[in-house]
C-alpha positions in Angstrom: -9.5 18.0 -25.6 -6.2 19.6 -24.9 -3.0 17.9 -24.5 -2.0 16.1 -21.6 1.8 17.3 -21.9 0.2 21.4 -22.4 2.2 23.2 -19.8 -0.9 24.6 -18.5 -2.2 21.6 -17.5 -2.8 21.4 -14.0 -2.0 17.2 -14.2 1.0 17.4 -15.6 3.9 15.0 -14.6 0.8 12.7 -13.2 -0.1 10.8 -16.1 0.6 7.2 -16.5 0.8 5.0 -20.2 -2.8 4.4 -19.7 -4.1 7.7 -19.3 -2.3 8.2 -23.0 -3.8 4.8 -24.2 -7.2 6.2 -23.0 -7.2 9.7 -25.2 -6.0 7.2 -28.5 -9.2 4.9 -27.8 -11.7 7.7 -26.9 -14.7 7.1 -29.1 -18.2 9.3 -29.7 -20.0 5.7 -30.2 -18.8 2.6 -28.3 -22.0 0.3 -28.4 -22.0 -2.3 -30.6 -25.7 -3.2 -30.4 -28.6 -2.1 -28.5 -27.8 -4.1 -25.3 -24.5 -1.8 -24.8 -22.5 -4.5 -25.2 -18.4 -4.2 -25.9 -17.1 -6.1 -28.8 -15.2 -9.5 -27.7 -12.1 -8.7 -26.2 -12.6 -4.8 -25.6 -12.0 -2.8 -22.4 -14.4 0.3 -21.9 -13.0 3.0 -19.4 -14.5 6.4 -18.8 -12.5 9.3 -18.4 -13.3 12.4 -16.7 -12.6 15.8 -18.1 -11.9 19.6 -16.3 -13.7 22.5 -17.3 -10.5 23.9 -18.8 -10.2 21.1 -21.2 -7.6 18.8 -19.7 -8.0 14.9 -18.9 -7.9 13.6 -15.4 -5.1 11.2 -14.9 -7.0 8.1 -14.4 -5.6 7.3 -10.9 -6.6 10.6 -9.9 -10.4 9.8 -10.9 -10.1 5.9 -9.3 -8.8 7.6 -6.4 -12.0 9.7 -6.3 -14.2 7.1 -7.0 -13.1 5.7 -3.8 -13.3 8.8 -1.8 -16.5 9.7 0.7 -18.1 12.6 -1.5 -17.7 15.2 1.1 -13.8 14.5 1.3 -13.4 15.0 -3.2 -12.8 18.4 -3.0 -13.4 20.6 -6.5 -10.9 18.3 -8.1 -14.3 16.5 -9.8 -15.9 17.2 -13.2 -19.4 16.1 -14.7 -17.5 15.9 -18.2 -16.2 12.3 -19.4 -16.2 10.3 -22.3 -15.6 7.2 -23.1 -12.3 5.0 -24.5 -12.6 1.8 -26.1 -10.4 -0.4 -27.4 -8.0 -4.0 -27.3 -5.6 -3.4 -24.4 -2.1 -4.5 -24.2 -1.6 -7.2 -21.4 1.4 -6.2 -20.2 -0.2 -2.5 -19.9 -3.4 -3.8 -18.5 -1.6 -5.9 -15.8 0.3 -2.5 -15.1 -2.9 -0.4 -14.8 -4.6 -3.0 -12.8 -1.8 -3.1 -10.3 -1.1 0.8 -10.0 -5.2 0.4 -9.1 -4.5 -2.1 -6.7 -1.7 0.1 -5.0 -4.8 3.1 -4.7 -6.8 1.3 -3.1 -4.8 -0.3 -0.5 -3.7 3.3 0.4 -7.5 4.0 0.8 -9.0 0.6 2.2 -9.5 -1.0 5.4 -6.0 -3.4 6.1 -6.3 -6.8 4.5 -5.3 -9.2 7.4 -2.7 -12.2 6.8 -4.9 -14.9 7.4 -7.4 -13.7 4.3 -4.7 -13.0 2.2 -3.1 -16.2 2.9 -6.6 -18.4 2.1 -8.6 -15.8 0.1 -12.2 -16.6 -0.7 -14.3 -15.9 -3.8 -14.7 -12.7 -2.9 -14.2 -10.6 0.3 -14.6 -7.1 1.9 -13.3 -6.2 5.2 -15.7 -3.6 7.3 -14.4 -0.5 9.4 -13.9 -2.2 12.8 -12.1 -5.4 10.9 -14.6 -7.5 10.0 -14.8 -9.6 7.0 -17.3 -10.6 4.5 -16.9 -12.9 2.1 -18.8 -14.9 -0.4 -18.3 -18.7 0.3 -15.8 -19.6 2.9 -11.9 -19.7 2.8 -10.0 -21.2 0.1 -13.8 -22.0 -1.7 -14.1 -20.7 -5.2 -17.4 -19.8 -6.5 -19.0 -18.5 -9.7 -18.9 -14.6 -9.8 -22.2 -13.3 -10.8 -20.9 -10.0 -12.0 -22.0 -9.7 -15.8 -20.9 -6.2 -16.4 -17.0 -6.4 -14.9 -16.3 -8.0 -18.3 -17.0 -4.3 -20.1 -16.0 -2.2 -17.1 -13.3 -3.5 -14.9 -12.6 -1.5 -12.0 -16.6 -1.3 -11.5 -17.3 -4.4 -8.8 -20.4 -4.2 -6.6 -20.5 -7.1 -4.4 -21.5 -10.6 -6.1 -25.0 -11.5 -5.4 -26.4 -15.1 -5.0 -24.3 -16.7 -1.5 -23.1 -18.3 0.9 -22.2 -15.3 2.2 -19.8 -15.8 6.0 -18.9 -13.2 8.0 -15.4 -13.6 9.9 -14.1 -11.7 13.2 -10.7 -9.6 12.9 -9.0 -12.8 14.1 -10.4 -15.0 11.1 -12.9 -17.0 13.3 -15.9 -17.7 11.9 -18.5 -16.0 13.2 -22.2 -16.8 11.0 -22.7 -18.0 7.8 -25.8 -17.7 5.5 -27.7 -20.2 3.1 -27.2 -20.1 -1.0 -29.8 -17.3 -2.7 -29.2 -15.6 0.5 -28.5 -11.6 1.0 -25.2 -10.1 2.6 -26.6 -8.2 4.7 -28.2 -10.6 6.8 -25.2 -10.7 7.9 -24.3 -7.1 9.0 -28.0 -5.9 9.5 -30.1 -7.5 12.1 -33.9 -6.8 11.5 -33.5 -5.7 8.1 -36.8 -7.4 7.2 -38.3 -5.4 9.5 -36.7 -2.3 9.1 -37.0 -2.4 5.1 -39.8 -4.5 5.1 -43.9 -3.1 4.0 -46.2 -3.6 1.1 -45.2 -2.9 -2.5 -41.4 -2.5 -0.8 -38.8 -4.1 -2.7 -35.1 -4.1 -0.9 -32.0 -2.8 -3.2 -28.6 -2.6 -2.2 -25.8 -0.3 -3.9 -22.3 -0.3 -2.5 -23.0 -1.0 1.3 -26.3 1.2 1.6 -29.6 -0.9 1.3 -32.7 0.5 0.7 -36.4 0.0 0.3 -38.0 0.9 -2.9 -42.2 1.7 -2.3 -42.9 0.0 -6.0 -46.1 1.8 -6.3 -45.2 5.3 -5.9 -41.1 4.9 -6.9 -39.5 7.1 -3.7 -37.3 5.5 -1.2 -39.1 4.4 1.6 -35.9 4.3 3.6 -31.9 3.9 3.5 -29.8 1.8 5.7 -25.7 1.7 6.2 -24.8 -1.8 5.6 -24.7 -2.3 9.7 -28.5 -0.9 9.8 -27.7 2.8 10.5 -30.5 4.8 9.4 -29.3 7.1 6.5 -30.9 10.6 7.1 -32.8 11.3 2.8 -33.3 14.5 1.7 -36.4 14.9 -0.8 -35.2 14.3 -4.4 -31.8 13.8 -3.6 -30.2 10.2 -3.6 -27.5 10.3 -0.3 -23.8 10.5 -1.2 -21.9 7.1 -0.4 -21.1 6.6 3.0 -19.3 3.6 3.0 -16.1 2.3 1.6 -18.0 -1.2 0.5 -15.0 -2.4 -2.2 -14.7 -5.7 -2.2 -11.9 -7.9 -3.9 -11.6 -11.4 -6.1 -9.4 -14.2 -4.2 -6.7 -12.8 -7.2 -6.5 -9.3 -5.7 -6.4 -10.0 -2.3 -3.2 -11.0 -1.9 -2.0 -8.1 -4.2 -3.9 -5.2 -1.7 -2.5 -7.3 1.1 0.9 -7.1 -0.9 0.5 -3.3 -1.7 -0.5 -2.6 2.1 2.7 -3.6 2.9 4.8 -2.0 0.6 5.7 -4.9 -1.1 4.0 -4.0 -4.8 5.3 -1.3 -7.0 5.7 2.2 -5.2 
């Protein structure tokens, strides 16, 4: 690993205190125990590393993360390691918001009226739609195990209610508890995904049926039931922006949309 102040680093002058918190906690070995798990109290982050040598700033890579595939340009790398460690609070607040100020940047606007009664959790779709689990103002448990270890890693919360809201904020359907989102966005999905042996899988926004018996995809669906073309032995490249946010960070995108957090 080369130094992140090298003058022949391409990231210099982009690096933020986390990105040098990051290359004092990188470890070889981070489990703990054959499940994976952290110890108590320890962040895990990844960090992505250039052919030349040189770190990523870890902005740049969020930033990426959150970028359509086809738009990354070469700026991507398949080397990374991992950095474990106790984080600072007052650093971690600071990472979490310069985060929060990427992706409102990159994400669909955050109108008033969620940010103003934020739900559990919500998402708002190209077009201005909003999903959300539970309704307005309702907290419920978040079923996401693994945001503990790796924060900044959030696939939608599983389990329901699940409502879907206009652009205006009216109500427009709700679903049951130990329901799916995308009952929601994708009418006929039973049908569409449905067979024998099929089992239905979602991952960020594109839902797909698995054929248990042989393991291939039997076929791939944008969240609003847009076919997704497959190409033999290649899984498709996100299409869709799908991040969704706690009832905490809404009001910060909402916030940092505006100009009104950090720079």
């Amino acid at each position: 690993m080369r130094s992140l102040d090298d003058p022949a680093n391409p990231y210099r002058g982009q690096y933020g205190e986390w990105d040098y918190w990051v290359l004092a906690n990188g470890r070889e070995e981070w489990l703990k125990d054959g499940n994976g798990d952290a110890a108590s109290g320890f962040i895990m982050l990844s960090a992505n590393v250039n052919t030349q040598g040189f770190m990523q700033p870890m902005l740049l890579t969020y930033r990426l993360s959150l970028t359509p595939s086809e738009e990354r340009g070469d700026d991507c790398s398949s080397l990374s390691f991992w950095a474990c460690g106790g984080m600072d609070a007052g650093l971690k607040h600071r990472f979490d918001q310069a985060k929060v100020i990427v992706e409102a940047r990159l994400m669909p606007v955050v109108p008033e009226w969620l940010a103003k009664n934020p739900p559990t959790w919500a998402t708002v779709l190209p077009g201005g739609l909003v999903l959300t689990l539970g309704g307005l103002g309702e907290r419920l448990a978040l079923n996401r195990p693994d945001a503990r270890y790796f924060p900044g890693w959030q696939p939608f919360p599983q389990g329901g209610p699940y409502c879907l809201y206009a652009a205006d904020g009216k109500l427009l359907s709700k679903t049951a508890a130990g329901s799916q989102w995308w009952q929601l966005t994708f009418p006929g999905w039973e049908k569409a995904l449905g067979g024998d042996g099929a089992e239905t899988f979602e991952y960020r926004g594109l839902i797909y049926a698995l054929d248990t018996t042989t393991g291939k995809i039997a076929g791939m669906f944008s969240y609003d039931g847009t076919r997704v073309q497959l190409t033999p032995g290649v899984f498709p490249p996100q299409l869709d922006m799908f991040k969704g946010w706690s009832a905490d960070e809404i009001p910060l995108v909402y916030e940092a949309q505006r100009g009104k957090l950090g720079g």
